[in-house]
C-alpha positions in Angstrom: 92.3 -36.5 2.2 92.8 -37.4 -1.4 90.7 -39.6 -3.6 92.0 -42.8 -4.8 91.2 -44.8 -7.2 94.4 -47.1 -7.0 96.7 -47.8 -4.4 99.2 -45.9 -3.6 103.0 -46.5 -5.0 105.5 -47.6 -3.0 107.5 -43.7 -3.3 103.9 -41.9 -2.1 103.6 -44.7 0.8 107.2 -43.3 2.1 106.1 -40.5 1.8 102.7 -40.4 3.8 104.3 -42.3 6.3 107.3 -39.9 6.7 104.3 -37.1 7.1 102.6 -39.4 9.8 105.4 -40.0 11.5 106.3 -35.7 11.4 102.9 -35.5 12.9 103.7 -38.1 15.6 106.9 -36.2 16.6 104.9 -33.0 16.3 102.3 -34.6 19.0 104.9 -35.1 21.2 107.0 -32.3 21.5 104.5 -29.4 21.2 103.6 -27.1 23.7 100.4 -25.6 21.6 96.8 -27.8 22.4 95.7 -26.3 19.0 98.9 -27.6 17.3 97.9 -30.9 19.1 94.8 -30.9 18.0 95.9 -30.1 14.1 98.4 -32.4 14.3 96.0 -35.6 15.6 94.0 -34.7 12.6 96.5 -35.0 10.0 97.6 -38.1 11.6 94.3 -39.5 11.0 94.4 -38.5 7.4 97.2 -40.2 6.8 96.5 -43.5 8.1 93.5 -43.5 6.9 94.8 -43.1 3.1 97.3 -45.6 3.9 94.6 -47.9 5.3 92.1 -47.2 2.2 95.1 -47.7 -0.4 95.8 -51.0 1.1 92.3 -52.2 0.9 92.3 -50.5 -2.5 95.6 -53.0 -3.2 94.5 -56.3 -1.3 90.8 -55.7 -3.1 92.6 -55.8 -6.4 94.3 -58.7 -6.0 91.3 -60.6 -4.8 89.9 -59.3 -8.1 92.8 -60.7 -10.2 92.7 -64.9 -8.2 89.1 -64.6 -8.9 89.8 -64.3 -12.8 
């Protein structure tokens, strides 16, 4: 998982979610516990940057009414 200092834009959103929802798919159709496994962890990576870049964003805008 990457740092991040600001939130994400919308292009590298797409993106993660495109990669969380490859994991997903992966989940589904594999045949391999340790792919399983790998894949449920990436999945977690993603949405978790997705969920810290949104605080990140909604944190920021809070910043900017209180101004």
């Amino acid at each position: 998982m990457r740092l991040l200092n600001i939130p994400f834009t919308n292009k590298e959103k797409d993106n993660k979610i495109q990669m969380l929802d490859g994991c997903i798919c992966r989940i589904c159709v594999s045949d391999d516990p340790e792919e399983i496994v790998r894949m449920v962890g990436f999945a977690n990576d993603y949405i978790s940057m997705l969920a810290y870049s949104r605080m990140i964003q909604i944190r920021g805008k809070n910043a900017q009414n209180a101004d």
